[in-house]
C-alpha positions as CSV (number, residue, x, y, z in Angstrom):
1,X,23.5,16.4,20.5
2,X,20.0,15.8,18.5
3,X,18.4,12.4,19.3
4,X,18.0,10.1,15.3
5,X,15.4,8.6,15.1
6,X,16.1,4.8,13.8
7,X,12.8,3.0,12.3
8,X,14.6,-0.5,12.2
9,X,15.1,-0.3,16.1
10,X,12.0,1.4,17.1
11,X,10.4,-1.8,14.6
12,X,12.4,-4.4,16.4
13,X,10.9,-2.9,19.7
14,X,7.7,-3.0,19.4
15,X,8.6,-6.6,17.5
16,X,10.0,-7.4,21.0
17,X,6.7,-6.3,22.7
18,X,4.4,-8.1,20.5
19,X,6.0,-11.2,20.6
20,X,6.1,-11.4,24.4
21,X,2.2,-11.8,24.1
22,X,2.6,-14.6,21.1
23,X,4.0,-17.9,20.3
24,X,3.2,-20.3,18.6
25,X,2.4,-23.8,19.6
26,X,2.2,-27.4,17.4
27,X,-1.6,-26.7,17.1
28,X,-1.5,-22.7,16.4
29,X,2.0,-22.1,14.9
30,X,3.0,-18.5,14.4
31,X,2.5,-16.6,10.9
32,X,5.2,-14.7,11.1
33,X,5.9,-11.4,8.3
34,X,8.9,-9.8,7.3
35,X,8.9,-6.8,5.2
36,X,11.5,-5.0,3.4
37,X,11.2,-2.4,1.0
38,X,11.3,-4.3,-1.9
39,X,10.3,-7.8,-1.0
40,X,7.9,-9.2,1.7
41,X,8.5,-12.8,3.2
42,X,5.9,-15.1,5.2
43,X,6.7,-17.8,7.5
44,X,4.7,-20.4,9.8
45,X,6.6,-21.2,12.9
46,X,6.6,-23.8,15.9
47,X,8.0,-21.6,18.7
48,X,7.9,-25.0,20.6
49,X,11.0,-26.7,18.8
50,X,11.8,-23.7,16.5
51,X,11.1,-25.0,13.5
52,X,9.7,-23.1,10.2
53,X,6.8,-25.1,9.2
54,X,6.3,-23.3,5.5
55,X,7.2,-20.3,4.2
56,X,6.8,-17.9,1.0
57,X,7.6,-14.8,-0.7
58,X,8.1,-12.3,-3.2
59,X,11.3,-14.5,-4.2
60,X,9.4,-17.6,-4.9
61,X,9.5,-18.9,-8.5
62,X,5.5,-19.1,-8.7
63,X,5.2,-15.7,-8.5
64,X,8.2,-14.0,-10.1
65,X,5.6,-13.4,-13.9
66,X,2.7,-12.3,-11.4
67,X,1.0,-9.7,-13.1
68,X,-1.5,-7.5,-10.4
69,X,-5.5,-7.5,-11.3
70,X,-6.1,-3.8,-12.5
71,X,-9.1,-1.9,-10.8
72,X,-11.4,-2.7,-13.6
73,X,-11.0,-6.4,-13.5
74,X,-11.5,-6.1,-9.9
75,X,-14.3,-4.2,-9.9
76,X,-16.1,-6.2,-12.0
77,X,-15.1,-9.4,-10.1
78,X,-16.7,-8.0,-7.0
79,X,-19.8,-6.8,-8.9
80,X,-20.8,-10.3,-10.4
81,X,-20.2,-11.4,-6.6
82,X,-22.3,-9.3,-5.1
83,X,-26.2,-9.2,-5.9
84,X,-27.6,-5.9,-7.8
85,X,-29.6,-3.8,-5.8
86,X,-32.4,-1.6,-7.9
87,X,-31.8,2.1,-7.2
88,X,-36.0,2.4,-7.5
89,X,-36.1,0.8,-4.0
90,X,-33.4,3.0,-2.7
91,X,-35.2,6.2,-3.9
92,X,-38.6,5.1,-2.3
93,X,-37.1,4.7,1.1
94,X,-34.9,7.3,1.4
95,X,-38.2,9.9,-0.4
96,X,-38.8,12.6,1.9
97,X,-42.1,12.3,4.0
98,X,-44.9,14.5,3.4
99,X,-47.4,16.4,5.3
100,X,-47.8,17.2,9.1
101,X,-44.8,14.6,9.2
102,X,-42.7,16.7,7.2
103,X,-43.6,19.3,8.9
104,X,-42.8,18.3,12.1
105,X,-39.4,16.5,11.5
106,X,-38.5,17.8,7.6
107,X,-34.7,16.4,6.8
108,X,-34.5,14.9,10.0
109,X,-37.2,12.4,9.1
110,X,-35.4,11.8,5.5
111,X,-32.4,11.0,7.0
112,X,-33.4,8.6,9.4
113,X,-35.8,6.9,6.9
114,X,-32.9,6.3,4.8
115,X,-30.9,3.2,4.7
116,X,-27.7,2.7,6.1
117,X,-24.6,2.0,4.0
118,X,-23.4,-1.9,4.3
119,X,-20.1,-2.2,5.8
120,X,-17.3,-3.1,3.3
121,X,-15.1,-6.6,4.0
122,X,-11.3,-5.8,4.5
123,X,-10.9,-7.2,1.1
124,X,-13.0,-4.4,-0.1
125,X,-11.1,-2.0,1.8
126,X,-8.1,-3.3,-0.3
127,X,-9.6,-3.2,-3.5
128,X,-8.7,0.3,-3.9
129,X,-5.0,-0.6,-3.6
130,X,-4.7,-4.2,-5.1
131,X,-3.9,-2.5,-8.8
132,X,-0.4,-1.5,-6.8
133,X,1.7,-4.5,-7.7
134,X,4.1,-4.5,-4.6
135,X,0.6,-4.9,-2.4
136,X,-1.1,-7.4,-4.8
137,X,2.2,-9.3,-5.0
138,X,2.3,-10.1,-0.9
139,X,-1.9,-10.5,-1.3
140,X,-0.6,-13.5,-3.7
141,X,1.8,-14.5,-1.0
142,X,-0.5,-14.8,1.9
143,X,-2.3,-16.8,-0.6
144,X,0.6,-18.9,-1.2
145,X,1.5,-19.5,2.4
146,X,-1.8,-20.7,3.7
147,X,-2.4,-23.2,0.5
148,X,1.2,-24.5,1.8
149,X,0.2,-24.6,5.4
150,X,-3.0,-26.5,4.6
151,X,-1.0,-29.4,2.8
152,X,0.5,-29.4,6.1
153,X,-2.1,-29.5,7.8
154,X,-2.5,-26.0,9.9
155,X,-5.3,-24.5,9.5
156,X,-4.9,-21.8,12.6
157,X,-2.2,-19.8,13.1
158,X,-1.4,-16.4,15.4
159,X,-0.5,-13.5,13.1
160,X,2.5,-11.8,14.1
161,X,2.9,-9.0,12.0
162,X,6.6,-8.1,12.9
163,X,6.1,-5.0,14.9
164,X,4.7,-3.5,11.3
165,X,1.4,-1.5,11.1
166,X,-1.5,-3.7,9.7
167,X,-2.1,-1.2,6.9
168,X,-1.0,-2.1,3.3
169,X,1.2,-4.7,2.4
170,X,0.6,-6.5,5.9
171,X,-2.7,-6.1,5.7
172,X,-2.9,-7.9,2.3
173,X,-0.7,-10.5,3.2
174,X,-3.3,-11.4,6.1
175,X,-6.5,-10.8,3.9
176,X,-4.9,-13.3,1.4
177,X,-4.3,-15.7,4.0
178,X,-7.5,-15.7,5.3
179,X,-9.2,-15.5,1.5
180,X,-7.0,-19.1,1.6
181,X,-8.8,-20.7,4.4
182,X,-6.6,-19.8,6.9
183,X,-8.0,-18.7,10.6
184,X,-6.3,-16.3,12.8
């Protein structure tokens, strides 16, 4: 007989596995995320009495006209963020050098004249994938979740992300979260 493979269990598993490193306390309460394949949910938890502290998702009445930013908008949000910097200057360093020195070291010396590329923020990473409204919906709800948290007055949690790849959804649940002043 062939073994099946179920996700769901194989989910709760590693769930299991996670949360046997986690809990949350009265001072660090535990953010924890449920996703399903049309909805994700959010919830801060007290292990200590068992209680949810807040919660948010998809469902919730704030969000049900949310329309996602497109990758224009976006792009230009993160331009006027970020300073300008003048290609000139970039051409100068990265110029090629001339003489014996080229000579001697030729692309090798270009290449490590030039400068090094800035590393992008995870919200940057996300920006690519924000225009996807099931991933900028549960962006909006870590948003949501932390602004309710902070009128309670957590500001750290432990992110338990339900035995669910930090990669997509998950991942902009958290990077909303943290956008929101949350700190885990």
């Amino acid at each position: 007989m062939i073994k099946q493979f179920h996700a769901n269990q194989a989910r709760l598993r590693r769930h299991q596995r996670i949360r046997r490193h986690l809990e949350g306390s009265e001072l660090r309460p535990r953010l924890n995320v449920f996703r399903s394949g049309r909805h994700i949910y959010a919830q801060i938890i007290d292990d200590t009495t068992g209680k949810t502290l807040v919660s948010a998702s998809t469902l919730d009445e704030s969000l049900r006209d949310f329309k996602p930013v497109t990758t224009e908008q976006h792009k230009q949000a993160v331009q006027t963020e970020s300073a300008p910097v003048a290609v000139e200057e970039v051409v100068e360093e990265a110029a090629p050098a001339k003489g014996k020195k080229a000579a001697k070291g030729g692309r090798a010396a270009a290449v490590a004249e030039a400068p090094k590329k800035e590393k992008k923020s995870q919200t940057e990473k996300l920006a690519s994938i924000l225009s996807n409204r099931r991933v900028s919906l549960a962006h909006e709800v870590g948003k949501l979740v932390a602004q309710r948290a902070q009128e309670k007055g957590v500001k750290q949690v432990v992110f338990d992300r339900g035995g669910y790849a930090y990669h997509g959804r998950v991942a902009a649940l958290a990077e909303g979260a943290r956008e929101a002043g949350l700190d885990f």
